[in-house]
N, C-alpha and C positions, 0 to 999 in steps of 0.2 A: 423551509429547510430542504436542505438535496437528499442527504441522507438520514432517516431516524430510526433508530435500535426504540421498539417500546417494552422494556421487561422478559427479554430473549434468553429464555432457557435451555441450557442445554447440557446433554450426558453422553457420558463412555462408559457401553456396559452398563447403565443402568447407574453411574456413578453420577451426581451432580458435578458438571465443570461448568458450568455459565448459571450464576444463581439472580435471574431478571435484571440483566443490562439493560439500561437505558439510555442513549446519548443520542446526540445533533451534531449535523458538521455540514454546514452553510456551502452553496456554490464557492469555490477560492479557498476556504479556509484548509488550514494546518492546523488537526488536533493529533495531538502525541500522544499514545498511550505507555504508561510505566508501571512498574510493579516489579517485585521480587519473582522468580520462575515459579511454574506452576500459578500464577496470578489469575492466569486466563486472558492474554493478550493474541497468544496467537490461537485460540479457539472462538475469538472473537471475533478474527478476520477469517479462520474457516466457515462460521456462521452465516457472516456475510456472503461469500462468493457460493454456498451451497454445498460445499466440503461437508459439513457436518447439519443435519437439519435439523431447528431448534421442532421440542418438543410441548414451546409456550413464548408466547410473545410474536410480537411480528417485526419487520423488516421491508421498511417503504424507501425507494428514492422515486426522486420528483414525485411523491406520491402516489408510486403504481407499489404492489405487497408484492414482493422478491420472495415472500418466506419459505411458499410451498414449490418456487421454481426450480430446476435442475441445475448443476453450475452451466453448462453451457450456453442455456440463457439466460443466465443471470450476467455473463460475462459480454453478451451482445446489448443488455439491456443498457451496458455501462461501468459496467464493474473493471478495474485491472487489478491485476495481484502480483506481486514483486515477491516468491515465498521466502521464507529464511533460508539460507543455502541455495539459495539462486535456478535451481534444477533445468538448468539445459539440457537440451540433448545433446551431450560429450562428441557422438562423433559425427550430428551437420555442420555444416558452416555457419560464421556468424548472419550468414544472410540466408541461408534454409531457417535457421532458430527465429529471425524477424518476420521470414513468410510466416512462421506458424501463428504469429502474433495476427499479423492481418487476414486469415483463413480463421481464425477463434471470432474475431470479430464479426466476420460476413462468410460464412462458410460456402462453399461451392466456386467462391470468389475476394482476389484481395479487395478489401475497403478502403474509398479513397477520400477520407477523413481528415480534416484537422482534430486532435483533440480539444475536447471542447465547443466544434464547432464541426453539428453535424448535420451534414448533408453537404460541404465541401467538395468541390472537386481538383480533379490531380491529385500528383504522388505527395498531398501533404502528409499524409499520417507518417510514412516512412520517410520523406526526406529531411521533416521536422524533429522525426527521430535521430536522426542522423546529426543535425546540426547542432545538438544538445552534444551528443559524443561525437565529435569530429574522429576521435581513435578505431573507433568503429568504421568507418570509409574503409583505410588502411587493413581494415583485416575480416573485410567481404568474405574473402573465399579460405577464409583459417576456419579449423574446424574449433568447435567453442571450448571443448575439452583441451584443448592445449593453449590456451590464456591464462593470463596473470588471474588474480583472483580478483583485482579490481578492473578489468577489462570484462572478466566476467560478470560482476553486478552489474558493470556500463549495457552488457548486452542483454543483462536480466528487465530493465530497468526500458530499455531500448522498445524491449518485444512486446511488453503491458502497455508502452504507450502507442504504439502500432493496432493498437484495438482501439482506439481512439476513446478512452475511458472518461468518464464524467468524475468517476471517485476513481484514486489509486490508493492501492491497498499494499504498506509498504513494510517487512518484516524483518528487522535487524538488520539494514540497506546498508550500515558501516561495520558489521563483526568482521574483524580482521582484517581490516583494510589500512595503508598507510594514511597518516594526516591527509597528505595533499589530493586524495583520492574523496575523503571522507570531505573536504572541503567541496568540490566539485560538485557531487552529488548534492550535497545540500543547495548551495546556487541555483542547481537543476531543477529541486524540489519548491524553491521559491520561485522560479519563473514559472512554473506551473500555475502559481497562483494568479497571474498575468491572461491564462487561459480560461481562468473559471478553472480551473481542473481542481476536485477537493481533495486532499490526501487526509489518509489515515494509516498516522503513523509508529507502528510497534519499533522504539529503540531502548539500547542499553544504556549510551549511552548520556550521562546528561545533558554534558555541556553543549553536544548536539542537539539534542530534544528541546535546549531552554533558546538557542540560538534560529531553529528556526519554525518552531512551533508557536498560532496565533493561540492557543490554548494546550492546556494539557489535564490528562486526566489520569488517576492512580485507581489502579486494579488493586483487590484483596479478596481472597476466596470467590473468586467468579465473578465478583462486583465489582461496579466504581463506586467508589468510598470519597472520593474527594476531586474537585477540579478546580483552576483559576487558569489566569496569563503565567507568562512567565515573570515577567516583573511581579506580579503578587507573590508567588512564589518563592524568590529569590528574598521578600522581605521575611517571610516565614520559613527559614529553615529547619525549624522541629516537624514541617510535614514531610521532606525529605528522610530523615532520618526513622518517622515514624512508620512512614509506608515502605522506602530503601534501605534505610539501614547507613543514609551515608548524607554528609550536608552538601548543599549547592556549591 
C-alpha cells in the first residue's frame, strides 16, 4: 500500500477530532472521503501533510513513518495538498503561484519531475502541469487573485501537481464551481490515475465522489464508520442517508 492511516489520533485544544483513523489507498487509486461537517475529513488531510500532528497512531507512505515529520518534508517526501478554498497567493502570477509549487518540492531549486515518476528529467512536472489546464498557458503572467474561481482551483490543483506528488490530497476541489468546470477536474483527477498518482479525495458532493472514486469511505465523529466501491454503494442507499442525511 502507498499510503496507510494506522489509528491516527488527533485534537484541538485538547479536544478529540480524529478518534483512530485507519485507512489504505493503493499506488493509482481514488478513495473519497464523505461525511456530514465536523466529520473529520479535512483534519484528516491536515494529519496527513503535517498541519496538525496526531498525538497516536502512525502515518506511512511507501512504508517510510511521515508521522513525526514537519509539513515541509512531508510535502518533498510526496505529499500534495489542493486545501479547500484553494489559497493562493492573490497577488503573484499564475506562474510565481506554480514556481512555488516546484521550490516546495525541491527547495533551493525547481524540481524537474514527472509526477509519479521520479527522478525524470525536464520541464515535465510543470509543462505536464500545464497540459492538464491548457487555460492556465493563457494566464502565465495574470495575477491568481483576479481569476474566475474555477481557473483558480485549475491553478490550485496546477501548483500540488508541480511537486511531483506520489498522493494528492484534494479538499472540496468542486465547491462552487460550474458543472463544466467540475467535469474537467474530475477527468483530470482520473488521468492521474494513469500516473500511479493516488488521490485522496474530501468531496461534498456525491454524484462526484460516486463518479469518480475506485472507493469510498464515510467519516462519523473522527472515524471511518463504513467503506465500499461505489456500485456497492449505490445498491445500499440507507448508508447514504444514514451517514449523509440524503440518498444516492
Amino acid at each position: 500500500m502507498r499510503l496507510v492511516l494506522d489509528a491516527v489520533q488527533c485534537a484541538y485544544d485538547g479536544a478529540p477530532a480524529l478518534r483512530g483513523v485507519s485507512l489504505t489507498l493503493a499506488a493509482g487509486e481514488i478513495l473519497c472521503l464523505l461525511g456530514r461537517n465536523g466529520a473529520g475529513k479535512t483534519t484528516t488531510l491536515k494529519a496527513i501533510t503535517g498541519l496538525l500532528r496526531p498525538v497516536a497512531g502512525s502515518i506511512r507512505l511507501d512504508g517510510e513513518d511521515l508521522t513525526a515529520l514537519p509539513p515541509d518534508t512531508i510535502a518533498r517526501r510526496g505529499i500534495g495538498y489542493v486545501p479547500q478554498g484553494r489559497r493562493l497567493f492573490p497577488h503573484l502570477t499564475v506562474a510565481e503561484n506554480l514556481t512555488m509549487g516546484l521550490l516546495a518540492a525541491c527547495p533551493g531549486r525547481t524540481r524537474r519531475t514527472t509526477p509519479g515518476a521520479a527522478g525524470a528529467r525536464g520541464t515535465d512536472a510543470l509543462e505536464w502541469s500545464l497540459e492538464l489546464f491548457p487555460t492556465l498557458k493563457q494566464r502565465l503572467r495574470q495575477r491568481a487573485g483576479t481569476l474566475s474561481g474555477g481557473e483558480q482551483q485549475m491553478a490550485a490543483t496546477a501548483r500540488a501537481l508541480c511537486m511531483s506528488p506520489r498522493v494528492l490530497l484534494m479538499d472540496e476541489p468542486t465547491e462552487g464551481l460550474m458543472p463544466a468546470v467540475v467535469r474537467q477536474l474530475l477527468e483530470i483527477t482520473r488521468q492521474l490515475k494513469s500516473r500511479q498518482v493516488s488521490v485522496l479525495l474530501v468531496e461534498q458532493r456525491l454524484e462526484a465522489a460516486l463518479a469518480v472514486a475506485d472507493r469510498v469511505a464515510f467519516m462519523e465523529d473522527g472515524t471511518i464508520v463504513h467503506e465500499g466501491t461505489p456500485d456497492a454503494l449505490v445498491a445500499t442507499p440507507e448508508v447514504f442517508e444514514r451517514y449523509l442525511g440524503a440518498r444516492s
